[in-house]
C-alpha positions in Angstrom: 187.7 -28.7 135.9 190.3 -25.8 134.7 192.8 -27.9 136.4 192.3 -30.9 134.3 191.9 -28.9 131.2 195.4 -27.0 131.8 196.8 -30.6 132.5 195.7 -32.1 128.8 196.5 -29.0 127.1 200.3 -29.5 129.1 200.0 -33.3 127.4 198.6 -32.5 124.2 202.0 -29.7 124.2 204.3 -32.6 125.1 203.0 -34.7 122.2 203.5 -31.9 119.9 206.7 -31.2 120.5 208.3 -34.7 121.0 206.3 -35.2 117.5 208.1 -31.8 116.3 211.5 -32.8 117.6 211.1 -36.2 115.7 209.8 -34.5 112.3 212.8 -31.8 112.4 215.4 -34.3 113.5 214.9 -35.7 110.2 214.9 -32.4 108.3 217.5 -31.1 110.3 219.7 -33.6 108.2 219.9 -30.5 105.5 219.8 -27.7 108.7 216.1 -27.0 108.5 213.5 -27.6 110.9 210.0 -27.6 108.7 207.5 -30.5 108.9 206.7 -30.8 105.7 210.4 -31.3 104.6 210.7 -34.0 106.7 207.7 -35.8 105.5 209.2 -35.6 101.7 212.2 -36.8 103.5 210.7 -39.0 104.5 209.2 -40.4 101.6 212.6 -40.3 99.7 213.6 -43.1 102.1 210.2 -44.7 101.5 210.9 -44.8 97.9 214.7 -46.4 98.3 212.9 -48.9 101.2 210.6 -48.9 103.7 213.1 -50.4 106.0 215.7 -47.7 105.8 212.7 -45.4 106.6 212.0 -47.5 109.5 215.7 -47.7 110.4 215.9 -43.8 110.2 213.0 -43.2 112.3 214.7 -45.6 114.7 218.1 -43.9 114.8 216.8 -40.7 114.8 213.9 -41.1 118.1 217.3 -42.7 119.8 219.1 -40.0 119.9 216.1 -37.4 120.2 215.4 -38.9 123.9 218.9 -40.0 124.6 219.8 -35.8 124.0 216.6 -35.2 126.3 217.3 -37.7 128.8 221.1 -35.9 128.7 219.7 -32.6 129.6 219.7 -30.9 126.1 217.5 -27.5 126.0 213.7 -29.1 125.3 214.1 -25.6 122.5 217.2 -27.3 120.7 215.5 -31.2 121.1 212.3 -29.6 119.5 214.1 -28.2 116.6 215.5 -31.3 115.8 219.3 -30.7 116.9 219.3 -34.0 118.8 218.4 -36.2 116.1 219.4 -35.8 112.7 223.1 -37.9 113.5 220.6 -40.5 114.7 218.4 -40.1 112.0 221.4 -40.8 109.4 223.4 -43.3 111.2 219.8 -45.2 110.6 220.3 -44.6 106.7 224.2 -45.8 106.8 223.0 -49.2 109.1 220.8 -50.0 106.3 223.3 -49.5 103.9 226.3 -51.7 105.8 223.4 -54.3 106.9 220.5 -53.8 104.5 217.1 -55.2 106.8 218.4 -58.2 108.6 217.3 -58.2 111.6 220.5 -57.3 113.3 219.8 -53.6 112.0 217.4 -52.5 114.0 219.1 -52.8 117.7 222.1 -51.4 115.9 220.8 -48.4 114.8 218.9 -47.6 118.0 222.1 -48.0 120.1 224.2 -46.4 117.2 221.2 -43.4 117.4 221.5 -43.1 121.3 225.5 -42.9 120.9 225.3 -39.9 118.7 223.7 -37.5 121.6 226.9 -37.8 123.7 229.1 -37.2 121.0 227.4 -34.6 120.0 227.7 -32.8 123.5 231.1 -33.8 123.0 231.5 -32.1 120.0 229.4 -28.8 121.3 231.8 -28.6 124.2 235.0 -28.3 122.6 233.2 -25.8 120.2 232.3 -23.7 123.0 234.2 -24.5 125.9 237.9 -24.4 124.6 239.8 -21.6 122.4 237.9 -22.8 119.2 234.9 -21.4 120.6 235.2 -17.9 118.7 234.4 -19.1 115.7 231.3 -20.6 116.5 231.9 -24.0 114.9 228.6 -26.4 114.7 229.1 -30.1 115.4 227.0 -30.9 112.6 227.3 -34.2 110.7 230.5 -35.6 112.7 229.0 -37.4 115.2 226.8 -39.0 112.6 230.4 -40.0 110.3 231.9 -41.0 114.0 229.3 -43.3 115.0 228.5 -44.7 111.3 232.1 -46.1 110.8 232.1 -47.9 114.1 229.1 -49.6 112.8 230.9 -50.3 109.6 234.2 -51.4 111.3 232.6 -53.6 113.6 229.9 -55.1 111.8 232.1 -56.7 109.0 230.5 -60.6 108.5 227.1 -59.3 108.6 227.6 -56.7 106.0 226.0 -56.9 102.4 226.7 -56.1 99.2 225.6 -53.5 97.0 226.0 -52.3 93.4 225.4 -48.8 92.0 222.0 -47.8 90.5 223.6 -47.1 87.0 226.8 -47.8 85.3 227.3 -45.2 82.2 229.6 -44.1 79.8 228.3 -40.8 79.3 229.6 -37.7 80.6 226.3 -36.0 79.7 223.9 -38.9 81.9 226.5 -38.7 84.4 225.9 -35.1 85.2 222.2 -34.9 85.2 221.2 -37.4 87.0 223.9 -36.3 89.2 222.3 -32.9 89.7 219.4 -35.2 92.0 221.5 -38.0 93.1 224.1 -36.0 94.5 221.1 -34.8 97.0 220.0 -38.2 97.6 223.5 -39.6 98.6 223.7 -36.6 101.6 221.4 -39.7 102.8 223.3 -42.3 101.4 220.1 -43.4 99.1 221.1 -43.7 95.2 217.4 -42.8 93.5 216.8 -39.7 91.2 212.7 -39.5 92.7 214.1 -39.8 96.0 216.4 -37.1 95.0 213.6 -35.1 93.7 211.7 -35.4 96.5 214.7 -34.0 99.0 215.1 -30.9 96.7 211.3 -30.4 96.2 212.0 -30.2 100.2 214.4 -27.9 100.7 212.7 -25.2 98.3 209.7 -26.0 100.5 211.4 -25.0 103.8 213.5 -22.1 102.0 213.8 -21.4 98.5 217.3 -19.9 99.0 218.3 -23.5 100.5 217.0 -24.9 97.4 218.9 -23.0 95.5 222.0 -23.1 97.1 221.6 -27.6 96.9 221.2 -27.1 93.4 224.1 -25.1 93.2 226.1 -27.6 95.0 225.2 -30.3 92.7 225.8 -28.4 89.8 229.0 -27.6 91.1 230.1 -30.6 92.5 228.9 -32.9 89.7 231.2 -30.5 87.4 234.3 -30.4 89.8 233.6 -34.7 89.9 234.5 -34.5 86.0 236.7 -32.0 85.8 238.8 -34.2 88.4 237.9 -37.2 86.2 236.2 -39.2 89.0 234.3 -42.0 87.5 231.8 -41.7 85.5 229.6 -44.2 87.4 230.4 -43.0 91.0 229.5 -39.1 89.3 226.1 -40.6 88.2 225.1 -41.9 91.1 225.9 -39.1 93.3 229.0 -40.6 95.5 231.3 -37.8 94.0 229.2 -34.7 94.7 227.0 -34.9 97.6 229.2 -33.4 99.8 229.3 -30.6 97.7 225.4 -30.0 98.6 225.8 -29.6 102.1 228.8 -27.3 102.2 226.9 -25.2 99.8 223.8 -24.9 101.8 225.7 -24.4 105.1 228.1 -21.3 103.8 225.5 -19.5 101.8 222.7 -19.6 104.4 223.2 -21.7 107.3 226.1 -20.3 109.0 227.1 -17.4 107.4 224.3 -14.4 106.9 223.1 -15.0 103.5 224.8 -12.4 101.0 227.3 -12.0 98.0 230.6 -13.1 100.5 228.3 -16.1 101.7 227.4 -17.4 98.1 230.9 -16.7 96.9 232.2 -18.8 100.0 229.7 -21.2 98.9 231.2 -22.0 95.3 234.6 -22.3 96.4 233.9 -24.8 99.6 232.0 -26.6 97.2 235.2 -26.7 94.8 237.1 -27.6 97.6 234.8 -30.2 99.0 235.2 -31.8 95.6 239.2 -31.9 96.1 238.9 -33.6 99.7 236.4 -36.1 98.5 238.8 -37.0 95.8 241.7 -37.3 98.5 239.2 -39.4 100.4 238.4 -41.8 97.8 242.2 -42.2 96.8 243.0 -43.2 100.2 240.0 -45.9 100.2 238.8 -44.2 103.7 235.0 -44.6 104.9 234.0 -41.3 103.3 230.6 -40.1 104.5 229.6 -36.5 105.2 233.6 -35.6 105.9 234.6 -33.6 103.0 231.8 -31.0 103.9 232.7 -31.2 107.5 236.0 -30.3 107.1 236.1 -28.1 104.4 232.6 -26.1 106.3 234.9 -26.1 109.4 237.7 -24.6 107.7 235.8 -21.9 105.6 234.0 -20.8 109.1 237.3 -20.3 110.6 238.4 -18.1 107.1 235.1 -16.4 107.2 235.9 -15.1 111.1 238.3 -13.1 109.7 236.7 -11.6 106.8 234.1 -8.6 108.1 231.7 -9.0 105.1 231.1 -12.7 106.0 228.7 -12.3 109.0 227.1 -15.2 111.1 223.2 -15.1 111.1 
C-alpha cells in the first residue's frame, strides 16, 4: 500500500512540475517564473486572440520537452528556462501567419527548434572565453528561430495594420507606456498591456517598476528620435526598451543604484539600436535589448559596484 501511495505522490510531482515548467515558460518571457503571471499572460494573448494563445501554448510545450528530452536540468525545465523562446516564436507565427492552419505545425517545430539553440547559445556563454561574464542566451534563440519562419513562410503570410494611427504626440506616449509592454509579445492592445504590467508587479513589484520605467523611457527616447508617431503609439518603437530595463536593474545585475542607473541608459541605448534597425528595414524583434543587455553585462564586469545576483 506505501508503495503505491509513494508511486502517485512521484506522479502527482511529475504533473506539477511539467504543469510548472509550462506556466513559467510563459512568464519567463519577462525573466520571472510565478504562476499567476503567466496566467495574466496568458490572458493578454486571450484578449489579442485565442489563437495566438493557443499558438503560444504550442510553441512554448515544444520546446519545454524538446529541452527535457535534450537533457536540460528538470530544475531549469521547471523554472521555465526551456520554454519561453518557444512560447514567443508561437506569438511571432501568429503574427507572420495569423490562424491558418499552416500555423500550428509551424510553431510546434519552430518551438522544438528553439531548445537546441538555446544550448547552443548556453555553450558558447559558458564553454568559450565569453564565459566570464556570465552572458544569458535570453531572447535570441526566440529572434533566430522567428525570422526563419518569417523568411521562409513568405506566400502564406498576412497582412496587418496597426491598432491606431495618430497625430498626437501626447496619445502616442500614453498609450505607449502599455503597448510598449504588449509588443515584448508582439500583441498591439492597451488591456493586454495592462494585463502584462498588472503581472510583473504581481511577481515583483521592483520588475514592475523597472517595465514602467522602460516604457516611459523608451516611449520618450522614440520621440525625441522622431520615430513615428504611429509606430510610438502602438508600442513597435519602445518595447525593447522594457526588457533591457527589467534585465539590468534586477535580472542580471543585483538590484541597486549602479543597476538602475545601468538600466536608464540601456534603455536610451536600446532606443538608438532600434532606430538603426528600423532604418535598415531588418526583422527587428527582441534584438535591440539583446544586444544592447549583452553589451551593458560585459561593461558592468568591469565596474565593482555592478554586482550579479
Amino acid at each position: 500500500m506505501s508503495s503505491t501511495r509513494s508511486e502517485a505522490r512521484s506522479q502527482d510531482s511529475k504533473a506539477t512540475n511539467w504543469l510548472l515548467a509550462f506556466a513559467h515558460g510563459v512568464s519567463q518571457i519577462f525573466f520571472q517564473a510565478n504562476l499567476w503571471t503567466a496566467l495574466l499572460f496568458l490572458a493578454a494573448f486571450v484578449v489579442a486572440d485565442w489563437r495566438m494563445a493557443l499558438l503560444v501554448v504550442l510553441g512554448c510545450v515544444a520546446q519545454t520537452v524538446t529541452g527535457k528530452l535534450l537533457g536540460v536540468k528538470t530544475d531549469d525545465v521547471v523554472a521555465g528556462l526551456q520554454g519561453f523562446c518557444g512560447a514567443l516564436v508561437g506569438a511571432a507565427t501568429f503574427t507572420i501567419l495569423g490562424g491558418q492552419l499552416a500555423s500550428y505545425p509551424i510553431a510546434i517545430i519552430g518551438g522544438a527548434l528553439c531548445a537546441p539553440i538555446t544550448l547552443l547559445f548556453i555553450w558558447l556563454f559558458t564553454k568559450t572565453p565569453l564565459k566570464i561574464y556570465g552572458l544569458p542566451a535570453t531572447t535570441a534563440p526566440f529572434c533566430i528561430v522567428a525570422t526563419i519562419i518569417l523568411l521562409s513562410t513568405v506566400p502564406l503570410h498576412v497582412s496587418s495594420s496597426p491598432e491606431l494611427t495618430t497625430n498626437s504626440e501626447v496619445l502616442a506616449f500614453f498609450r505607449s507606456v502599455l503597448t510598449n509592454a504588449s509588443q515584448v509579445v508582439l500583441i498591439d492592445n492597451v488591456w493586454a498591456g495592462a494585463l502584462i504590467l498588472i503581472g510583473l508587479f504581481v511577481a515583483n513589484w521592483k520588475v514592475g517598476i523597472a517595465a514602467v520605467l522602460g516604457s516611459v523611457v523608451g516611449s520618450l527616447c522614440a520621440l525625441a528620435l522622431q520615430e513615428t508617431l504611429t509606430e510610438t503609439a502602438n508600442g513597435l518603437a519602445g518595447y525593447s526598451g522594457v526588457l533591457t530595463a527589467i534585465a539590468l536593474s534586477v535580472t542580471f545585475l543585483k538590484s541597486n543604484a549602479t543597476s538602475w542607473i545601468l538600466a536608464v541608459i540601456g534603455t536610451i541605448i536600446t532606443a538608438l539600436v532600434t532606430l538603426l534597425m528600423h532604418r535598415l528595414g531588418a526583422p527587428t524583434y527582441t534584438w535591440p535589448y539583446i544586444l544592447t543587455t549583452w553589451v551593458f553585462l560585459v561593461i558592468a564586469h568591469y565596474i565593482p559596484s555592478a554586482k550579479k545576483p
